[in-house]
PLY file of the C-alpha trace (Angstrom):
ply
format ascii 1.0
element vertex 177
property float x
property float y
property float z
element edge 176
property int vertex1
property int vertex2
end_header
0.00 0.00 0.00
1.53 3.34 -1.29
-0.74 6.05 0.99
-0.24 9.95 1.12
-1.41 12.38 2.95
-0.92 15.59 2.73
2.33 15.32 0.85
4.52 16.32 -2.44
6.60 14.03 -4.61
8.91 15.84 -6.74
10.67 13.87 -9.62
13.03 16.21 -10.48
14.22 15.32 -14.07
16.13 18.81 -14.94
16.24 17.75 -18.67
19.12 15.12 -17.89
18.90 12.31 -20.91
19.79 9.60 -18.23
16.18 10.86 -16.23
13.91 10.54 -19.13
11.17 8.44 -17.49
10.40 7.28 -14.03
8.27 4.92 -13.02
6.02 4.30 -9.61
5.24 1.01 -8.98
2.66 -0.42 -5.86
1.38 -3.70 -5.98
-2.14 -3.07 -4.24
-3.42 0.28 -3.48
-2.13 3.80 -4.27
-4.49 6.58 -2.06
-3.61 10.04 -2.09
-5.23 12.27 0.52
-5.84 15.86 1.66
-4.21 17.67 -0.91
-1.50 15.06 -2.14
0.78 15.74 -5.37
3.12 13.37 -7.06
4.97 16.24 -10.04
7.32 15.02 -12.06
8.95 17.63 -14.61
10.14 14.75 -16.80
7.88 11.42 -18.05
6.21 9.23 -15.63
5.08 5.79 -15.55
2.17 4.88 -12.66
1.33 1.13 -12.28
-0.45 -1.10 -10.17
-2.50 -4.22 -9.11
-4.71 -2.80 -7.37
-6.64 1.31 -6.40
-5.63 4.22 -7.45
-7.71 7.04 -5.68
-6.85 10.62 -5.66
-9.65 11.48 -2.91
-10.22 14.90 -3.44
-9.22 18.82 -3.75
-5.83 19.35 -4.48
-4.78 15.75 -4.91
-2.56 15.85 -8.36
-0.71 13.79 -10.10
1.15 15.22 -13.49
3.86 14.81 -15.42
5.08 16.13 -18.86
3.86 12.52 -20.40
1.84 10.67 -17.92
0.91 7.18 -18.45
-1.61 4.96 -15.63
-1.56 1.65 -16.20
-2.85 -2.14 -14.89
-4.98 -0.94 -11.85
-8.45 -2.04 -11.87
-9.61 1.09 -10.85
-9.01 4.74 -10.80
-11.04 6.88 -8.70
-10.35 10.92 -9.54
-12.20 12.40 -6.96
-14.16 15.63 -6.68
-11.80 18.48 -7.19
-8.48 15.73 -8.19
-6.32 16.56 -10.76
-4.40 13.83 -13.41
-2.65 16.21 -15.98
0.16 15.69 -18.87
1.95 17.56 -19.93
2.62 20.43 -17.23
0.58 23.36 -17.34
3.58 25.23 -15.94
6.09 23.72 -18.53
9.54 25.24 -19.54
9.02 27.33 -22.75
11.25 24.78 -24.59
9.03 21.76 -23.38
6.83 20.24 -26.59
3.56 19.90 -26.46
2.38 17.01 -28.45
-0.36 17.23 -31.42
-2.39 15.05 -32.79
-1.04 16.31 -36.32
-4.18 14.90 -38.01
-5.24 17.96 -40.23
-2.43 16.34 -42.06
-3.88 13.66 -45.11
-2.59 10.83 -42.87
-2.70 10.97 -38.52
-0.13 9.59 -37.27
0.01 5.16 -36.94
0.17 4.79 -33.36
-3.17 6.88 -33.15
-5.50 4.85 -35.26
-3.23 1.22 -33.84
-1.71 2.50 -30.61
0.70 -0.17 -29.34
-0.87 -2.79 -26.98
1.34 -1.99 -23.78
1.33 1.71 -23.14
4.84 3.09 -22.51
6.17 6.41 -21.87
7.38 6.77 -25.27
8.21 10.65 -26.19
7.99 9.57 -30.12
4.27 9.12 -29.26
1.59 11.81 -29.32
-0.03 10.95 -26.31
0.36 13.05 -23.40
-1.91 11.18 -21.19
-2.39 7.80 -21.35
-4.38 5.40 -19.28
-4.50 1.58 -19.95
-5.96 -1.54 -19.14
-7.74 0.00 -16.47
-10.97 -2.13 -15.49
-12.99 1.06 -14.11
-12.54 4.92 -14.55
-14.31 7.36 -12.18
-14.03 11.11 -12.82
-15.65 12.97 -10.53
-12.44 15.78 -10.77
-10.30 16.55 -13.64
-8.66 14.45 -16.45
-6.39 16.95 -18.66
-4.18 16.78 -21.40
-3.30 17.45 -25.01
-3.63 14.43 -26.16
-5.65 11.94 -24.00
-5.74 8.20 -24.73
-7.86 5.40 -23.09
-6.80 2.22 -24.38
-8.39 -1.28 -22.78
-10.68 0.25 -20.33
-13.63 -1.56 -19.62
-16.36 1.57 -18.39
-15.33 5.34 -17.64
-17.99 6.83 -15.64
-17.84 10.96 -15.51
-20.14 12.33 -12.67
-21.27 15.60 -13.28
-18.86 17.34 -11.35
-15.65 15.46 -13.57
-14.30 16.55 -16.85
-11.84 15.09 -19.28
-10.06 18.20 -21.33
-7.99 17.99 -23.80
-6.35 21.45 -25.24
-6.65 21.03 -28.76
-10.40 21.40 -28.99
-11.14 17.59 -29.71
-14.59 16.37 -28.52
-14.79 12.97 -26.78
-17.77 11.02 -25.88
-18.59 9.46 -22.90
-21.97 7.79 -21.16
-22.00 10.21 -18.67
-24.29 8.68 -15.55
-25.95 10.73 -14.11
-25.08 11.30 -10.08
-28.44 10.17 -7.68
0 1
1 2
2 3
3 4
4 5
5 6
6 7
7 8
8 9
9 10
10 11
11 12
12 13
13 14
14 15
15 16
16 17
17 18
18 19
19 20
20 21
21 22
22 23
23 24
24 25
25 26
26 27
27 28
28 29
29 30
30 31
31 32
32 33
33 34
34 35
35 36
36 37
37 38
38 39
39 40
40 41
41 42
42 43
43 44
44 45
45 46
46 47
47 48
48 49
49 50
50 51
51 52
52 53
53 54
54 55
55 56
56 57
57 58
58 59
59 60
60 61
61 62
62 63
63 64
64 65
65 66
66 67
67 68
68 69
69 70
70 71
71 72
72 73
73 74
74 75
75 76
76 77
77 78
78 79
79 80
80 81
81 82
82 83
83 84
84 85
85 86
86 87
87 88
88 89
89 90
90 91
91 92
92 93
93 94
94 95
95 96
96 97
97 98
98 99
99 100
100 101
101 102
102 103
103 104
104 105
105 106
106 107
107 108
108 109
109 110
110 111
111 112
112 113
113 114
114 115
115 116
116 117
117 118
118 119
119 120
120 121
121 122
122 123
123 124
124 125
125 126
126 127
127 128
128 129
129 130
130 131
131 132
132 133
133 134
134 135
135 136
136 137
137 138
138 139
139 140
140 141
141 142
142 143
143 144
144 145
145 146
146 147
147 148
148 149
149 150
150 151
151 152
152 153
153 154
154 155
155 156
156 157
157 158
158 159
159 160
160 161
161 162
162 163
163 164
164 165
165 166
166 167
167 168
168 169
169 170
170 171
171 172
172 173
173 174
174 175
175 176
C-alpha cells in the first residue's frame, strides 16, 4: 500500500537524458489524501495491481507525459487533478499534437501499441490503460488523451476530461443520484 497524505513528490528530471522516465510502482493500493501531489517535470510511468484514488481537492498527479496503467480502478475524486503535460512547462518543453489535419494521422493513433509506454515519439500526453474502471468525478487533462483497454469510464457531473486542442470525446455520462 503506497498512501499519502498531505504530501509532495517531486521527480526532479532537470532535462538530464539519463532521467527521461520514471516509473512508480505499488502492488495493491495507491491513495492520495488531503491535498496530495506526485509532479514530475520529466515522463512518468504509474502502475499497479490494485486502487488508485486521488480522494479529493488538491490531490494531483502530473507529469510532462503521464501514463496509468494495470490498476483495476481509478477513482479521480471531486476536485483531483491527473494532468500531462505540465501546465507550468519550460518554454522549450513540446507539447504534443495530434497532427491529423495532415492527409494521414499519425500510426500509433489509429493502432496505438498494446502496452502503453512512456514513449516521447508518441503523441499521447496522457495515457491510461488496461484499467478495469474509470471514475471522474475531478479533472482528467491533457493534449492528447488516450484510453486504451478500459472496460467503463464513468464521468459524474462534477468530472471533466479536457484535452487542449479542442477535440470532442464522448462518454456515457451517468448521471449522479
Amino acid at each position: 500500500m503506497f498512501l499519502m497524505w498531505n504530501s509532495t513528490m517531486l521527480i526532479d528530471g532537470s532535462g538530464d537524458a539519463n532521467v527521461e522516465t520514471s516509473w512508480l510502482e505499488a502492488s495493491n493500493l495507491i491513495v492520495l489524501k488531503e491535498s496530495s501531489v506526485i509532479h514530475s517535470n520529466a515522463n512518468l510511468g504509474v502502475h499497479g495491481q490494485g486502487l488508485l484514488n486521488l480522494s479529493g481537492p488538491g490531490d494531483c498527479i502530473e507529469a510532462q507525459r503521464l501514463v496509468l496503467s494495470l490498476f483495476y480502478s481509478i477513482n479521480a475524486g471531486p476536485g483531483s487533478v491527473l494532468r500531462g503535460p505540465l501546465r507550468n512547462a519550460t518554454t522549450d518543453a513540446v507539447t504534443p499534437t495530434l497532427n491529423c489535419e495532415l492527409q494521414d494521422c499519425p500510426i500509433e493513433l489509429l493502432h496505438p501499441p498494446e502496452d502503453c509506454n512512456v514513449n516521447s515519439s508518441l503523441s499521447f500526453t496522457l495515457q491510461i490503460c488496461r484499467v478495469e474502471d474509470i471514475l471522474v468525478e475531478g479533472l482528467i487533462e491533457g493534449s492528447v488523451v488516450h484510453f486504451h483497454r478500459a472496460r467503463t469510464i464513468a464521468v459524474k457531473s462534477s468530472g471533466t476530461i479536457s484535452t487542449w486542442i479542442g477535440r470532442l470525446f464522448n462518454f456515457v455520462v451517468e448521471p449522479d443520484f
